[in-house]
C-alpha positions, -999 to 999 in steps of 0.1 A, spaced: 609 -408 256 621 -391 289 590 -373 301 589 -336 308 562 -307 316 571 -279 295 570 -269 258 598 -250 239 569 -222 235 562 -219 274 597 -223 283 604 -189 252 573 -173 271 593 -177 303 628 -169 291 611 -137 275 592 -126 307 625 -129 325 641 -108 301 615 -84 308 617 -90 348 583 -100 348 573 -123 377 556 -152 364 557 -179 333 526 -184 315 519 -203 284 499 -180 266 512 -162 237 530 -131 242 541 -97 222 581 -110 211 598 -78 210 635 -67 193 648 -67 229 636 -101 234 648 -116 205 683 -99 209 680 -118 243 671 -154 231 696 -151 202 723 -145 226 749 -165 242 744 -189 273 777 -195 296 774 -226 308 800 -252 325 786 -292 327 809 -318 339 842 -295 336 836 -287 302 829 -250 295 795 -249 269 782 -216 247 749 -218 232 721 -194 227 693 -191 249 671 -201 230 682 -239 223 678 -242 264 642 -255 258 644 -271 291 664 -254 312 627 -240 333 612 -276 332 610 -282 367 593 -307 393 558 -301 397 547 -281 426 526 -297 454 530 -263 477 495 -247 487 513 -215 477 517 -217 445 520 -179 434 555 -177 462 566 -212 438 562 -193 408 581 -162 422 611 -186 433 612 -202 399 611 -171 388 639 -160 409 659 -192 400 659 -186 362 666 -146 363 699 -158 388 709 -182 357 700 -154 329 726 -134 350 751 -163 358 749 -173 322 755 -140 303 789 -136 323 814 -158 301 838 -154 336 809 -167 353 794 -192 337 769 -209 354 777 -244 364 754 -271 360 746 -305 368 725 -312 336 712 -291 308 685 -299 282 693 -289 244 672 -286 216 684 -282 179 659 -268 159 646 -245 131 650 -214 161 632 -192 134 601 -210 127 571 -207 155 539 -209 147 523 -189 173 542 -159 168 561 -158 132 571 -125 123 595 -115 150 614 -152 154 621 -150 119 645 -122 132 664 -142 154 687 -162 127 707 -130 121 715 -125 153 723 -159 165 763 -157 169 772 -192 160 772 -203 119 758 -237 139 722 -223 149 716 -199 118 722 -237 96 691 -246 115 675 -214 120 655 -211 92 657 -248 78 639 -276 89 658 -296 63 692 -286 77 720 -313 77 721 -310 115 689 -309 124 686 -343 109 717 -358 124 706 -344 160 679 -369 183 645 -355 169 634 -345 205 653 -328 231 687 -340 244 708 -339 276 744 -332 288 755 -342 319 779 -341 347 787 -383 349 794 -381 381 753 -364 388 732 -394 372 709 -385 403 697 -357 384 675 -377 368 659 -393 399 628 -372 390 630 -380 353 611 -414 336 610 -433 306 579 -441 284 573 -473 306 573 -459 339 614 -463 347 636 -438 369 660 -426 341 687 -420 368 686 -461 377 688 -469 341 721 -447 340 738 -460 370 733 -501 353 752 -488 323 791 -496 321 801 -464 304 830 -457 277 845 -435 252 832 -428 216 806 -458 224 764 -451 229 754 -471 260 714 -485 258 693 -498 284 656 -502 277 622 -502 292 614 -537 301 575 -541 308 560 -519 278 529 -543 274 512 -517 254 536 -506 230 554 -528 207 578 -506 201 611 -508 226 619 -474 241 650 -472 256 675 -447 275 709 -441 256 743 -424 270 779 -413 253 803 -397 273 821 -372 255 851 -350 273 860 -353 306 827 -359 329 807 -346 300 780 -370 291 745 -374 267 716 -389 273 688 -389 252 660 -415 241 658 -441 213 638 -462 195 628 -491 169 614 -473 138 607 -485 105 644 -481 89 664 -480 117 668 -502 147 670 -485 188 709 -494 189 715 -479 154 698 -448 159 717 -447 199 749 -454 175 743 -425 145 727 -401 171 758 -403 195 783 -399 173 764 -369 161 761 -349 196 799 -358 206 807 -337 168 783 -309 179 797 -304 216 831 -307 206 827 -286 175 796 -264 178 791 -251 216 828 -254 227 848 -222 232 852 -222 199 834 -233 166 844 -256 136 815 -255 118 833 -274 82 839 -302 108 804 -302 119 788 -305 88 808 -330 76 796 -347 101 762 -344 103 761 -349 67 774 -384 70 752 -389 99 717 -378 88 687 -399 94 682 -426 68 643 -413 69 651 -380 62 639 -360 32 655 -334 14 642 -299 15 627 -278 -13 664 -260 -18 677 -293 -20 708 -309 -3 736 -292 7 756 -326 18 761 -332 -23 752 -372 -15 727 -393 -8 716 -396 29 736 -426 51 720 -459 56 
């Protein structure tokens, strides 16, 4: 798995304080208010690789995972990461403006569910603006959310792989070197895995799709009981080219995105309590 510093609840925590124009992140728990829900429900701006993206705030759980600081002065880092999020909270709000990036992490997840403060996320599905996020919102179970990779995912500008220079795999690898040895092409999931992982029978491995224009995904994969590293690289990039190019596009197609992810659910995933919405038994 590409390694990272922050969780989804520190990175709400900071989205939140920012909101608030308060001047530090902190991963303690914090009083959600109505204005700060209204704020992670709504819409993010964002251009990667040409291609303009809208998704809610909240499904940018790593968007304030940044390098480690090694500065003595750590409270003036905090005030400039600070600073660098609230200049994307403005960028990002401004469909005319929208910020453009060189990489964005993307979570798809139940948005409503969170443990650590229940009551006020289970507000946010009715206000998220995109039929994608409320099929996820309050349903673990949701066709998507089992057709999406199970941990965070990234698009990228093709032509920025060196974004990753500060990212690494499970086994110790620069993610960006892994991405420049892949020969790239349309509609096809790319895989390059760890090579000394003496500990760990298990291969880990980097994946990439491009998907429009110099819009690409990368994400990690895996061997798991029921499914091999370059089948899951195969279902799971098929299933984030249908959710750019029908889910955070300009413009939604949601009946095209279920079909979809219906077809592409994970062969280990269990039905919910309300049952299946898909009318079919899960793809192998």
């Amino acid at each position: 798995m590409i390694r990272r510093p922050l969780s989804s609840f520190v990175l709400v925590t900071c989205l939140v304080m920012v909101s608030n124009n308060l001047a530090s992140c902190s991963p303690s728990p914090k009083h959600v208010s109505d204005a700060d829900i209204d704020f992670l429900a709504s819409d993010a701006h964002v251009v990667v690789g040409d291609v303009p993206l809208v998704l809610p705030f909240i499904a940018l759980t790593g968007y304030v995972a940044a390098k480690p600081s090694f500065s003595l002065n750590r409270q003036q880092d905090r005030h400039a990461a600070t600073d660098r999020l609230e200049a994307f909270r403005k960028a990002a709000t401004n469909p005319q403006g929208a910020a453009k990036m060189d990489q964005l992490e993307i979570e798809v997840y139940a948005y409503g569910w969170n443990d650590l403060d229940p009551q006020p996320f289970k507000r946010i599905c009715a206000r998220l603006s995109r039929q994608w996020s409320k099929s996820v919102c309050d349903d673990p179970w949701a066709a998507l959310k089992q057709a999406m990779p199970e941990n965070r995912f990234y698009v990228v500008d093709d032509r920025k792989f060196d974004a990753f220079d500060n990212h690494f795999t499970v086994g110790g690898e620069r993610v960006s070197d892994q991405l420049h040895s892949m020969q790239l092409r349309v509609n096809e999931a790319s895989v390059v895995c760890d090579r000394n992982l003496k500990s760990s029978k298990t291969n880990f491995c980097t994946a990439a799709i491009p998907i429009k224009q110099h819009l690409a995904a990368v994400w990690t994969v895996w061997d798991s009981t029921g499914e091999s590293h370059s089948r899951q690289a195969e279902r799971e990039g098929k299933a984030i080219t249908a959710f750019v190019r029908h889910a955070i596009g300009p413009s939604e197609d949601f009946p095209a995105l279920f079909a979809e992810a219906c077809r592409l659910r994970n062969p280990k995933s269990s039905i919910g309590p309300g049952g299946s919405l898909c009318g079919g038994p899960i793809s192998k």
